[in-house]
CHARMM-style PDB file with segment names, atoms N, HN, CA, C and O in Angstrom:
ATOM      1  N   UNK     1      -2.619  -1.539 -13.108  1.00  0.00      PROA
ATOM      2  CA  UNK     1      -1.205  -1.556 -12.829  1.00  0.00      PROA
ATOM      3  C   UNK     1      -0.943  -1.515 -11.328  1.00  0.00      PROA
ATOM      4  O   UNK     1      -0.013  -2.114 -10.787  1.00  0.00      PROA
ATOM      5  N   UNK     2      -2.018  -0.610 -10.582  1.00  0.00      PROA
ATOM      6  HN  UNK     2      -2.773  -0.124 -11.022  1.00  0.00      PROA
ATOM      7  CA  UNK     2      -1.082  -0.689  -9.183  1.00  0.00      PROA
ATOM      8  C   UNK     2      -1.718  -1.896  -8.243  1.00  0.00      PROA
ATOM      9  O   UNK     2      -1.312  -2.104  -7.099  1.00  0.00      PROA
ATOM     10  N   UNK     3      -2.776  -2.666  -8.883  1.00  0.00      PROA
ATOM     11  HN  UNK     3      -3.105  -2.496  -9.812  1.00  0.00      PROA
ATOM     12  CA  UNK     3      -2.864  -3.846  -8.485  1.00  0.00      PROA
ATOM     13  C   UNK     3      -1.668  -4.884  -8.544  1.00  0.00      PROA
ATOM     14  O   UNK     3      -1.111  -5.588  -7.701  1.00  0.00      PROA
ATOM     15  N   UNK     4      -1.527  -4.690  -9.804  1.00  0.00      PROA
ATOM     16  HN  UNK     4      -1.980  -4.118 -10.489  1.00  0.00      PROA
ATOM     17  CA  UNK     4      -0.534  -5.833 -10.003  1.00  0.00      PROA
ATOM     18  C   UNK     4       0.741  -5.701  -9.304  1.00  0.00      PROA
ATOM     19  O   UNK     4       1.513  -6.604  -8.983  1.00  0.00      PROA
ATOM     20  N   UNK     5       0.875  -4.126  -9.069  1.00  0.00      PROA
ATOM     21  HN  UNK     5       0.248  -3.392  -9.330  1.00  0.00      PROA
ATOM     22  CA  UNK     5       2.400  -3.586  -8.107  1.00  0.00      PROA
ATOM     23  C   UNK     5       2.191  -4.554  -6.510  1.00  0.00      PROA
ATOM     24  O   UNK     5       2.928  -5.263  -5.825  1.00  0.00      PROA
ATOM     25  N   UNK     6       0.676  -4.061  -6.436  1.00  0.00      PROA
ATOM     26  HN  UNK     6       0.077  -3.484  -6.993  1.00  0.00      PROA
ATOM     27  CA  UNK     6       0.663  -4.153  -4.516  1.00  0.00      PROA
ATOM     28  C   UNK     6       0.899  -5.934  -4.869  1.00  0.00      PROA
ATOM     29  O   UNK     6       1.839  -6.565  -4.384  1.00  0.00      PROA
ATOM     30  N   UNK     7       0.230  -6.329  -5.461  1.00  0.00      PROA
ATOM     31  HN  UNK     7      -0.533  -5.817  -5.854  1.00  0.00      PROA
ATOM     32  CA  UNK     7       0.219  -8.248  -5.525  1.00  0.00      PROA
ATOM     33  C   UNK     7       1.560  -8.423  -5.511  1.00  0.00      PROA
ATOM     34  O   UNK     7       1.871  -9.398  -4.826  1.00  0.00      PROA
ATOM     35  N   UNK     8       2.702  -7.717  -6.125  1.00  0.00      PROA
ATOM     36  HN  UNK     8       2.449  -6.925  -6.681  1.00  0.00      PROA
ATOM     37  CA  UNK     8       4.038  -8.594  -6.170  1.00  0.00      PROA
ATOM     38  C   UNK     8       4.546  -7.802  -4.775  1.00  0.00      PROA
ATOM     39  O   UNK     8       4.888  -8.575  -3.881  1.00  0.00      PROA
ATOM     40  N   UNK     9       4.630  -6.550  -4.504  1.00  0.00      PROA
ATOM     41  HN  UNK     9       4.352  -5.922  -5.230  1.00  0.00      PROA
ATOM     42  CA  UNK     9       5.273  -6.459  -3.203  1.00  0.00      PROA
ATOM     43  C   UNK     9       4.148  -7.601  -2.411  1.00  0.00      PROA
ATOM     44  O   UNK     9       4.905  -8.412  -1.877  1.00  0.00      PROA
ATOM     45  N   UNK    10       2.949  -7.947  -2.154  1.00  0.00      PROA
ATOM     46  HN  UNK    10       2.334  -7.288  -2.587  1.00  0.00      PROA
ATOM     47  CA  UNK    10       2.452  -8.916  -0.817  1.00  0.00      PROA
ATOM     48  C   UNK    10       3.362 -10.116  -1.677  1.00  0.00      PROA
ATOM     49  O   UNK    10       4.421  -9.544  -1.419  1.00  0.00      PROA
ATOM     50  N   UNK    11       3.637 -10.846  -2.171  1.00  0.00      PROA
ATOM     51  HN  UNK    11       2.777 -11.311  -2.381  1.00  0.00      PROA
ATOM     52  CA  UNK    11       4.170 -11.806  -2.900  1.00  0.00      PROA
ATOM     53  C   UNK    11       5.915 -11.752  -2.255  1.00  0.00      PROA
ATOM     54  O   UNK    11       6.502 -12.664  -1.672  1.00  0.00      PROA
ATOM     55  N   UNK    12       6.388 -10.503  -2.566  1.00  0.00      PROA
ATOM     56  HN  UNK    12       5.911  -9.763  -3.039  1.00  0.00      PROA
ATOM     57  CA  UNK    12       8.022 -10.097  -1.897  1.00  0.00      PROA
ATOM     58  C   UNK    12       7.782 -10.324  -0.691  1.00  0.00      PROA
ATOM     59  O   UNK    12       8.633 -11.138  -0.329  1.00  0.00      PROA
ATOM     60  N   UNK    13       6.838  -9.974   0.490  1.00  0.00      PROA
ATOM     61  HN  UNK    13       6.147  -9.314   0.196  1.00  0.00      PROA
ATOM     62  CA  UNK    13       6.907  -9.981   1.533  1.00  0.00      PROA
ATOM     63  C   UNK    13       6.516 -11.124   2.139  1.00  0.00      PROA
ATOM     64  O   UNK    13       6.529 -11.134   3.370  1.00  0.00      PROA
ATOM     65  N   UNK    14       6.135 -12.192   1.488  1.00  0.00      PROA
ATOM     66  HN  UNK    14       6.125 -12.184   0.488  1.00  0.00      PROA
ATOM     67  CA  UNK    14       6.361 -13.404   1.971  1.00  0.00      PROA
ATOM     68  C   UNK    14       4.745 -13.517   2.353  1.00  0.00      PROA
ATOM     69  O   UNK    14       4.359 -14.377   3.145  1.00  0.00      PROA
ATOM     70  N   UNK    15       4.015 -12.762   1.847  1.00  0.00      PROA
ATOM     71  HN  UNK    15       4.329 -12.063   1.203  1.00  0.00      PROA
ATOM     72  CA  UNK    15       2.386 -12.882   2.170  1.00  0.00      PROA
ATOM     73  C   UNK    15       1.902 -14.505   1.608  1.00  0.00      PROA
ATOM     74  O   UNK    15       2.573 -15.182   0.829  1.00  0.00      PROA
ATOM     75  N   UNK    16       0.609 -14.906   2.203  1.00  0.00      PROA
ATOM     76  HN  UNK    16       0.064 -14.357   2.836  1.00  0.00      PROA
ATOM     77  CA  UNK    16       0.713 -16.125   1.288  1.00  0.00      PROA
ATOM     78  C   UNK    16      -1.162 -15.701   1.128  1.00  0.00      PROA
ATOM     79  O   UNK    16      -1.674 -14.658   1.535  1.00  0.00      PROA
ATOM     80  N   UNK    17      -1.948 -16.952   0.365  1.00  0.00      PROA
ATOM     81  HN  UNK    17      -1.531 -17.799   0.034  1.00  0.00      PROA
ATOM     82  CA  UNK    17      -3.505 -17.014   0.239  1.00  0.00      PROA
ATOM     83  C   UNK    17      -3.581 -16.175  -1.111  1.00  0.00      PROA
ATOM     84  O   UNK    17      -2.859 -15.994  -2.091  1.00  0.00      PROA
ATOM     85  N   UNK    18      -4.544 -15.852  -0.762  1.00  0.00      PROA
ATOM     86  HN  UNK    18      -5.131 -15.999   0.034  1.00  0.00      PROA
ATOM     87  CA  UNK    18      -5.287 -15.284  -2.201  1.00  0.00      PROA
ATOM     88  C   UNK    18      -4.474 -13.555  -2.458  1.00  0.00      PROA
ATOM     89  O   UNK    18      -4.988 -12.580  -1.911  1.00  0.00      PROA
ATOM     90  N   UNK    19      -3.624 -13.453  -3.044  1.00  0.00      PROA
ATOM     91  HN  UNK    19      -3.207 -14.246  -3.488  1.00  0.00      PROA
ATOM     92  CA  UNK    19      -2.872 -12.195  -2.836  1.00  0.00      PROA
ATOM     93  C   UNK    19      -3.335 -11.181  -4.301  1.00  0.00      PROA
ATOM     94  O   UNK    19      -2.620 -10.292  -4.763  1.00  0.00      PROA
ATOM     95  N   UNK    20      -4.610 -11.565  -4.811  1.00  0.00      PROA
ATOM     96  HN  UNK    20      -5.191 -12.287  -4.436  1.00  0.00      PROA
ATOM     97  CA  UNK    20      -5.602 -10.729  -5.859  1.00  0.00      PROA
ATOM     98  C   UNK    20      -6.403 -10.111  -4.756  1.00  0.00      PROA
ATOM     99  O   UNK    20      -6.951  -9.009  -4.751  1.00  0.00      PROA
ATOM    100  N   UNK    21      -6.364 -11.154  -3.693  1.00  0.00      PROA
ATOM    101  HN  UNK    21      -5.918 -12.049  -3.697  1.00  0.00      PROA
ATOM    102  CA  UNK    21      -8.114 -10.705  -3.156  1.00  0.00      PROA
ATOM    103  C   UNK    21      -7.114  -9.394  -1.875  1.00  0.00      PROA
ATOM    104  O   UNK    21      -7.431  -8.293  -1.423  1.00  0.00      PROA
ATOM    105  N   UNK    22      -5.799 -10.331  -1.697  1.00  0.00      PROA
ATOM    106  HN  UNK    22      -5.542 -11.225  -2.065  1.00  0.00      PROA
ATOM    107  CA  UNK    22      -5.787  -8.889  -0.586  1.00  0.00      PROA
ATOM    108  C   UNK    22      -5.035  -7.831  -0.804  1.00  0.00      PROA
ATOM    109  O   UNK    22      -4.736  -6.970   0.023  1.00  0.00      PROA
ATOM    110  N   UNK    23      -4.549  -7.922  -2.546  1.00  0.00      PROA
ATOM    111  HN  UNK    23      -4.792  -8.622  -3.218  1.00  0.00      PROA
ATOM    112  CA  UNK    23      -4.156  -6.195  -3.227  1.00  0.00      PROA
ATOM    113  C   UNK    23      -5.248  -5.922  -3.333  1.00  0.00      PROA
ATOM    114  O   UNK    23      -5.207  -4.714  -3.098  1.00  0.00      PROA
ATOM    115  N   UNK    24      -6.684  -6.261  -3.606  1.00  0.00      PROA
ATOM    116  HN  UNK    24      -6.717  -7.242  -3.797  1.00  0.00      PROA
ATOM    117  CA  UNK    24      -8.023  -5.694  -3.663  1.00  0.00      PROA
ATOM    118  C   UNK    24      -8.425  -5.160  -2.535  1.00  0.00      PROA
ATOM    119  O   UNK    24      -9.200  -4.206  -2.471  1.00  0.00      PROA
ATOM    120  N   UNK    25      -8.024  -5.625  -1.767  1.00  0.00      PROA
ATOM    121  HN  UNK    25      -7.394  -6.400  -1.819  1.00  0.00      PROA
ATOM    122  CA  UNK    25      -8.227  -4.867  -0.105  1.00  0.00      PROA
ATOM    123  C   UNK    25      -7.558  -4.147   0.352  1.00  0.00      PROA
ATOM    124  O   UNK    25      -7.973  -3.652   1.400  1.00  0.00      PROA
ATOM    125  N   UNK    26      -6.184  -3.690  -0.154  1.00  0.00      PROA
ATOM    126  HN  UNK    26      -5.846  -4.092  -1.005  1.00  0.00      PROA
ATOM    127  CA  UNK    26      -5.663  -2.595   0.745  1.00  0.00      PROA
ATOM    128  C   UNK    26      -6.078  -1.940  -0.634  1.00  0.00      PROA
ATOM    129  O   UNK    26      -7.095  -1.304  -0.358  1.00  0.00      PROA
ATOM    130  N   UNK    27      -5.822  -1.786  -1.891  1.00  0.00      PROA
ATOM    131  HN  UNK    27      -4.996  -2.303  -2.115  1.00  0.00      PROA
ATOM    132  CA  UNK    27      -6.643  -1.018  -2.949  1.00  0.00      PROA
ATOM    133  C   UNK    27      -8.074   0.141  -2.310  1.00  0.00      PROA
ATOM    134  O   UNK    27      -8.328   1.296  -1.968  1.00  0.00      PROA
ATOM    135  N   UNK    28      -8.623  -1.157  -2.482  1.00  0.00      PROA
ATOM    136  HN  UNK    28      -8.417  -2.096  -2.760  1.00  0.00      PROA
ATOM    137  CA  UNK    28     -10.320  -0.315  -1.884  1.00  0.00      PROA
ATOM    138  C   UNK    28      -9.893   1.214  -0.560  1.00  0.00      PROA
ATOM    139  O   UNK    28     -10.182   2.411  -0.567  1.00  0.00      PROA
ATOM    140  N   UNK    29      -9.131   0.362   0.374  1.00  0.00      PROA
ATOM    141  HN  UNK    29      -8.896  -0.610   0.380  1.00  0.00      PROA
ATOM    142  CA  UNK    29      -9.533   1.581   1.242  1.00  0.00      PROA
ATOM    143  C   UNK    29      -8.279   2.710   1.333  1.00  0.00      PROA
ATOM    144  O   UNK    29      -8.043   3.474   2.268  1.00  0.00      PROA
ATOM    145  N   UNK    30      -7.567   2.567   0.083  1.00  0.00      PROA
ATOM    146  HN  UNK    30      -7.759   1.946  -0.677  1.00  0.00      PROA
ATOM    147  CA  UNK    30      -7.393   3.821  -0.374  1.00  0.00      PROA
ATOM    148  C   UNK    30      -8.240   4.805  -1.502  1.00  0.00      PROA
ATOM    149  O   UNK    30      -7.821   5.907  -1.856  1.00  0.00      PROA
ATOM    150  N   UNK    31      -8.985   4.441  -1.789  1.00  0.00      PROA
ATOM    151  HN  UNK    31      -9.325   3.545  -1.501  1.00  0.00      PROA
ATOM    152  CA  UNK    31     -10.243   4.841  -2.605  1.00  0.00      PROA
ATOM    153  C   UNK    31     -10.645   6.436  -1.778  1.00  0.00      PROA
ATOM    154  O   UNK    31     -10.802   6.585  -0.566  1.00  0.00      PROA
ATOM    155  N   UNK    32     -10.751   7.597  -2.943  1.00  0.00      PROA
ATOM    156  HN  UNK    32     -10.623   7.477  -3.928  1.00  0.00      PROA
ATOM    157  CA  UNK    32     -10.305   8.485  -2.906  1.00  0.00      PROA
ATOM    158  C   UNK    32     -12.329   8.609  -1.904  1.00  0.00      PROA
ATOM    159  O   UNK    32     -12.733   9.316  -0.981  1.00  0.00      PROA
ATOM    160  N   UNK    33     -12.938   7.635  -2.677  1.00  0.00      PROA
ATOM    161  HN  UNK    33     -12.610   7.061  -3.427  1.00  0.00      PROA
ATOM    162  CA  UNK    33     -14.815   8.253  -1.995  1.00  0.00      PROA
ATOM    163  C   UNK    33     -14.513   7.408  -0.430  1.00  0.00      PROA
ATOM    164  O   UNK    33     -14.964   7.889   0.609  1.00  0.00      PROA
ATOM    165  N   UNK    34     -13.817   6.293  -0.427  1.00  0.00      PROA
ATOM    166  HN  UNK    34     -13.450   5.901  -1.272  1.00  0.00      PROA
ATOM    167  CA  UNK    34     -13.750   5.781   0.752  1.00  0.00      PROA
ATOM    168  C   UNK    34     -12.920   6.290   2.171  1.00  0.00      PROA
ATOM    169  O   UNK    34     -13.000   5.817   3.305  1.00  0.00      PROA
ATOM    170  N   UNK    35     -12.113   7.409   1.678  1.00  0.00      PROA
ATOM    171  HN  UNK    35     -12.048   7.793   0.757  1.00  0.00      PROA
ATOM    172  CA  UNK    35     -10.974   7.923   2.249  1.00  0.00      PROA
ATOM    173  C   UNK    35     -11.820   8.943   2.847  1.00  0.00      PROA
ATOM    174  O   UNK    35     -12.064   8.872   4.051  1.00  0.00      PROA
ATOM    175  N   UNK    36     -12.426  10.146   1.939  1.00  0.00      PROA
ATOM    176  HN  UNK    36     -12.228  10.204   0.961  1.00  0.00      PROA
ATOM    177  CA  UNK    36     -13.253  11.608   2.114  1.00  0.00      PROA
ATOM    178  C   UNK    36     -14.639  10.674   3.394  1.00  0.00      PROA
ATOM    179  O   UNK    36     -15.024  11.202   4.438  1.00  0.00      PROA
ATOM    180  N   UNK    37     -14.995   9.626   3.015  1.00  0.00      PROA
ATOM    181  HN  UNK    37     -14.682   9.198   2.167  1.00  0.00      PROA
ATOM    182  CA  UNK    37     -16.182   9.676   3.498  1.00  0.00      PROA
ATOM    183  C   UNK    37     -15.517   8.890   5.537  1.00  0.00      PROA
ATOM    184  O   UNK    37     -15.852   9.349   6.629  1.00  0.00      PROA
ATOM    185  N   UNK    38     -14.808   7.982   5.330  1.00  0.00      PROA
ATOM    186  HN  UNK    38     -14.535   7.610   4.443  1.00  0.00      PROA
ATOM    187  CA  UNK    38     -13.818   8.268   6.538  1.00  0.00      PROA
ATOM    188  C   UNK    38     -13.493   9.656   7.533  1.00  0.00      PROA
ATOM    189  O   UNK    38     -13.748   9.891   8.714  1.00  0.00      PROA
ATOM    190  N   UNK    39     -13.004  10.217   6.765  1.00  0.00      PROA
ATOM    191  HN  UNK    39     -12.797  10.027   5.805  1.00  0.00      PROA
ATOM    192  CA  UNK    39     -12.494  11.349   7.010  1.00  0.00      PROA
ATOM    193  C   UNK    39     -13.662  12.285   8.024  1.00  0.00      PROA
ATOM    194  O   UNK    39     -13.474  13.021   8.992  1.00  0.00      PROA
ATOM    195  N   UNK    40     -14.950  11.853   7.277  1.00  0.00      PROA
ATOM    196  HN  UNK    40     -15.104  11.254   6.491  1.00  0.00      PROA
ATOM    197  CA  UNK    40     -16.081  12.980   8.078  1.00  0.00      PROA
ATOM    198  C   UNK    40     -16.137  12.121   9.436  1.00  0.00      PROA
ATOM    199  O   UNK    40     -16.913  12.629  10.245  1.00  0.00      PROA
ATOM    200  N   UNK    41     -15.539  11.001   9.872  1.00  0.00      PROA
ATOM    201  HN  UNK    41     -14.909  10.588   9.215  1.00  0.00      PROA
ATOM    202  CA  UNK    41     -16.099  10.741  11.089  1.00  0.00      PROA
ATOM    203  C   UNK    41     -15.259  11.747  11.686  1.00  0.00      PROA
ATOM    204  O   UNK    41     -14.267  12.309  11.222  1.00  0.00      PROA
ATOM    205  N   UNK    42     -16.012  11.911  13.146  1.00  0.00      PROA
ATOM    206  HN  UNK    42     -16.818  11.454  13.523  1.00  0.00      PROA
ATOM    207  CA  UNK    42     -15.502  12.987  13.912  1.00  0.00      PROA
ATOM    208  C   UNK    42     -14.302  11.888  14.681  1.00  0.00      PROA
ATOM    209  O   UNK    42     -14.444  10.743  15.109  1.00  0.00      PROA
ATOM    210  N   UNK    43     -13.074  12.810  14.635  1.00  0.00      PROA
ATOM    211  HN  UNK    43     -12.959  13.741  14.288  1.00  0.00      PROA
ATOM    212  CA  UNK    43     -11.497  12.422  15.198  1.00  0.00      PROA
ATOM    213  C   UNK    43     -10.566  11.703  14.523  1.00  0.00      PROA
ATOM    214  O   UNK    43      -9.430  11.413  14.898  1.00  0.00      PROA
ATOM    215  N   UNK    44     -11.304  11.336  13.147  1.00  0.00      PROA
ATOM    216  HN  UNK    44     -12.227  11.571  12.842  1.00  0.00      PROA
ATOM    217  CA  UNK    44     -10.973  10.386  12.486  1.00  0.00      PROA
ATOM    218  C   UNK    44      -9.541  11.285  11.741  1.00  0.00      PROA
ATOM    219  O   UNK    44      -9.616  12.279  12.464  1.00  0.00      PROA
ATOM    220  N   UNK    45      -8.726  11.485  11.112  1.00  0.00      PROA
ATOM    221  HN  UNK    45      -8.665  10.678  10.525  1.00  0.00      PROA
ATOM    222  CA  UNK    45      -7.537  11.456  10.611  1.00  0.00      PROA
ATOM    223  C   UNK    45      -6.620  11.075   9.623  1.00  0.00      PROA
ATOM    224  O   UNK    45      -5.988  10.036   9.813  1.00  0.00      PROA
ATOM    225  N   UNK    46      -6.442  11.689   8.660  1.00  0.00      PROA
ATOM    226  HN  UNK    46      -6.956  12.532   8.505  1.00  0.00      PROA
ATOM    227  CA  UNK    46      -5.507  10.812   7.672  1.00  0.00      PROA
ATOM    228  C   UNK    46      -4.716  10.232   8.154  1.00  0.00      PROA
ATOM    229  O   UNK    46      -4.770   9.057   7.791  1.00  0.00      PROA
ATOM    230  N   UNK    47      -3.622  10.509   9.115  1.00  0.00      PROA
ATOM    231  HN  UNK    47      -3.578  11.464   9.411  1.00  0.00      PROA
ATOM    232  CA  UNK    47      -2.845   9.997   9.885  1.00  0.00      PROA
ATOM    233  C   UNK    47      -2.996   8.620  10.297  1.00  0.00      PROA
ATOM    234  O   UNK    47      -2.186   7.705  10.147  1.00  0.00      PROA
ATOM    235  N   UNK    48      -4.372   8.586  10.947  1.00  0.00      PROA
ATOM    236  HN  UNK    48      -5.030   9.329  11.069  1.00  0.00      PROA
ATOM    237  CA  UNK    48      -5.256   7.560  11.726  1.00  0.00      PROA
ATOM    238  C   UNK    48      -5.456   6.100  10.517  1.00  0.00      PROA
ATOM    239  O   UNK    48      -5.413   4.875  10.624  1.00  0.00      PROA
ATOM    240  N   UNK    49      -5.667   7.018   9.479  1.00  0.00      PROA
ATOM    241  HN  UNK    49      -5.701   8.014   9.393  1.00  0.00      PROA
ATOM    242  CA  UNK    49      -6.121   5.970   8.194  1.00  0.00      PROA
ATOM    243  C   UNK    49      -4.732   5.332   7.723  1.00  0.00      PROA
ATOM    244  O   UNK    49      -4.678   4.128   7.474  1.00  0.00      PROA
ATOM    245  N   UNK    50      -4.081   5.811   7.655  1.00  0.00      PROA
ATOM    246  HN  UNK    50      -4.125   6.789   7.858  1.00  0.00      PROA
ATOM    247  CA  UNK    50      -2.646   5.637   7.183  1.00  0.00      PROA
ATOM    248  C   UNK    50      -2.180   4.582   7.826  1.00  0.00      PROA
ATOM    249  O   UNK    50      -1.941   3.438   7.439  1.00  0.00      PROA
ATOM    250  N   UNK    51      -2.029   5.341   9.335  1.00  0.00      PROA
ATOM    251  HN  UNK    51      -2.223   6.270   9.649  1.00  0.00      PROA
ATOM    252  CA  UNK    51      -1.259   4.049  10.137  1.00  0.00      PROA
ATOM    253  C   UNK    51      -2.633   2.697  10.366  1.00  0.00      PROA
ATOM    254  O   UNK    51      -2.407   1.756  11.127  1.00  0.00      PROA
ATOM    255  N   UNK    52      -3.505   2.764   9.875  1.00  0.00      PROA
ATOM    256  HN  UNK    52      -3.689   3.528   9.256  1.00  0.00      PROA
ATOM    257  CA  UNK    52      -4.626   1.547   9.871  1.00  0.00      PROA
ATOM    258  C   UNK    52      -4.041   0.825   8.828  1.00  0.00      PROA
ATOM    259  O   UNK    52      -3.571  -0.312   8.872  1.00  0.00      PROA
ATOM    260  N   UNK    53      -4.107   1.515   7.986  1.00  0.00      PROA
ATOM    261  HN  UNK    53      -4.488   2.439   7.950  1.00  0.00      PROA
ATOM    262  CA  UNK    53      -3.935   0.649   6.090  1.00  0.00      PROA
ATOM    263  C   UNK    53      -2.097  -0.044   6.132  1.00  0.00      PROA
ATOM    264  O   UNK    53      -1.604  -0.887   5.384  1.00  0.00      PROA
ATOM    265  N   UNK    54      -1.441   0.717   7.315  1.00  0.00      PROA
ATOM    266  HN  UNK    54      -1.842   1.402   7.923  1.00  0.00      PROA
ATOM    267  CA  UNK    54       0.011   0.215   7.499  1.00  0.00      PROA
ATOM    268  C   UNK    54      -0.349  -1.137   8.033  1.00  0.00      PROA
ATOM    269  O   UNK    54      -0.092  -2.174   7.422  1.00  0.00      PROA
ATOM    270  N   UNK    55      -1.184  -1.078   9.636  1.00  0.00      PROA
ATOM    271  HN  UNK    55      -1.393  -0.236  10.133  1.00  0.00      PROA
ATOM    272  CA  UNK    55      -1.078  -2.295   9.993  1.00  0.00      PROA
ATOM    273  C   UNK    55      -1.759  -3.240   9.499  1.00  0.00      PROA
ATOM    274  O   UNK    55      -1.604  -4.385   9.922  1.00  0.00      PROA
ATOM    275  N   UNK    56      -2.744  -2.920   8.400  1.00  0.00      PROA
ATOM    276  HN  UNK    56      -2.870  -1.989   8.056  1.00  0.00      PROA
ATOM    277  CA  UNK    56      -3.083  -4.118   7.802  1.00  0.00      PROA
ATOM    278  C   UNK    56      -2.241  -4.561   6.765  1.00  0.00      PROA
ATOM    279  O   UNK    56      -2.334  -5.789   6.747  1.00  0.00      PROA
ATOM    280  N   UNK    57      -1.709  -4.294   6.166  1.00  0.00      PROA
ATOM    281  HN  UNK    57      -1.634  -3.297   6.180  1.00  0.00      PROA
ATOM    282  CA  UNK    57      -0.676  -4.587   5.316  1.00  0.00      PROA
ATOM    283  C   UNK    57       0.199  -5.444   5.926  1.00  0.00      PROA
ATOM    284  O   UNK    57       0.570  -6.475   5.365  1.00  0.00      PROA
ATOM    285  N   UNK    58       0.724  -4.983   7.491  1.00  0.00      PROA
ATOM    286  HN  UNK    58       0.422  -4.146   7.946  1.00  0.00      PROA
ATOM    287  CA  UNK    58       2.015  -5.434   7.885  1.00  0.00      PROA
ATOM    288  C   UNK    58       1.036  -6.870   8.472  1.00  0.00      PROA
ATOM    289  O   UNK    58       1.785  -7.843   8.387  1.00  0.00      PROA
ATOM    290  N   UNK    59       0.079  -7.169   8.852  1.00  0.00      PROA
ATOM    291  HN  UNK    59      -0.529  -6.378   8.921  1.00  0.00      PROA
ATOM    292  CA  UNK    59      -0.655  -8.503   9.545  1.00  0.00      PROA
ATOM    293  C   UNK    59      -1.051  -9.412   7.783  1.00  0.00      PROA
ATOM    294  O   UNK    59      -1.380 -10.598   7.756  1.00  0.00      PROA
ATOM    295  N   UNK    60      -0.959  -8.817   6.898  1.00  0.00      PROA
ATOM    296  HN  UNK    60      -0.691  -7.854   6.920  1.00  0.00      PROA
ATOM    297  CA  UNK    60      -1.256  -9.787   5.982  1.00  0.00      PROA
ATOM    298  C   UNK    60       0.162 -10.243   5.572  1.00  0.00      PROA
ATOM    299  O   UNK    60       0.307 -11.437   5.310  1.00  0.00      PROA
ATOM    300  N   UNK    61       1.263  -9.378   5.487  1.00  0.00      PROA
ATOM    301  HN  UNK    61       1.145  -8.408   5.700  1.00  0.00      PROA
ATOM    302  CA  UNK    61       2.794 -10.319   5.118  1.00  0.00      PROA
ATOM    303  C   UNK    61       3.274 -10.734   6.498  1.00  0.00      PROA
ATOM    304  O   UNK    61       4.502 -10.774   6.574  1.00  0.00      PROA
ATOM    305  N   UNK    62       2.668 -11.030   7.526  1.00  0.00      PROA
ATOM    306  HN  UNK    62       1.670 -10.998   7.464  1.00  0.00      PROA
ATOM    307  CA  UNK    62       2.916 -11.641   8.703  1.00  0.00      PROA
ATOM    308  C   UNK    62       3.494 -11.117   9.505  1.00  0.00      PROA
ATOM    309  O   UNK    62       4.253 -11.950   9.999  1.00  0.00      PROA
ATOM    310  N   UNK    63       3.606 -10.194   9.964  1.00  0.00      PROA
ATOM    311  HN  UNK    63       2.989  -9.517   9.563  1.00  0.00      PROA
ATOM    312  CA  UNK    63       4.041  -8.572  10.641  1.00  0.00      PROA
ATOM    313  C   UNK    63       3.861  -8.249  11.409  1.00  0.00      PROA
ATOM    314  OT1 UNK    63       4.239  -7.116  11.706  1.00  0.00      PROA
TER     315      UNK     63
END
């Protein structure tokens, strides 16, 4: 289900290409083992991750 959510908001936002492959990509690196294991780098930040996973989002609907 929240695949299919993120595919229609990139779809609303005027994203174009393969928009399975890039709800699969902002998907993944919210991944709860991918997030914790982030997290151990030293300075690293939820914050830091957050506003990363923002600007990739905002460069795939053309942003």
């Amino acid at each position: 289900m929240h695949r299919t959510h993120v595919r229609m908001l990139l779809a609303t936002a005027g994203s174009t290409g393969d928009l399975d492959a890039q709800a699969d990509a902002l998907l993944a690196l919210l991944d709860v083992d991918y997030v914790e294991h982030r997290l151990t780098e030293p300075g690293q930040t939820l914050e830091a991750l957050g506003d990363a996973w923002e600007s990739l989002a905002r460069k795939l609907c053309g942003r």
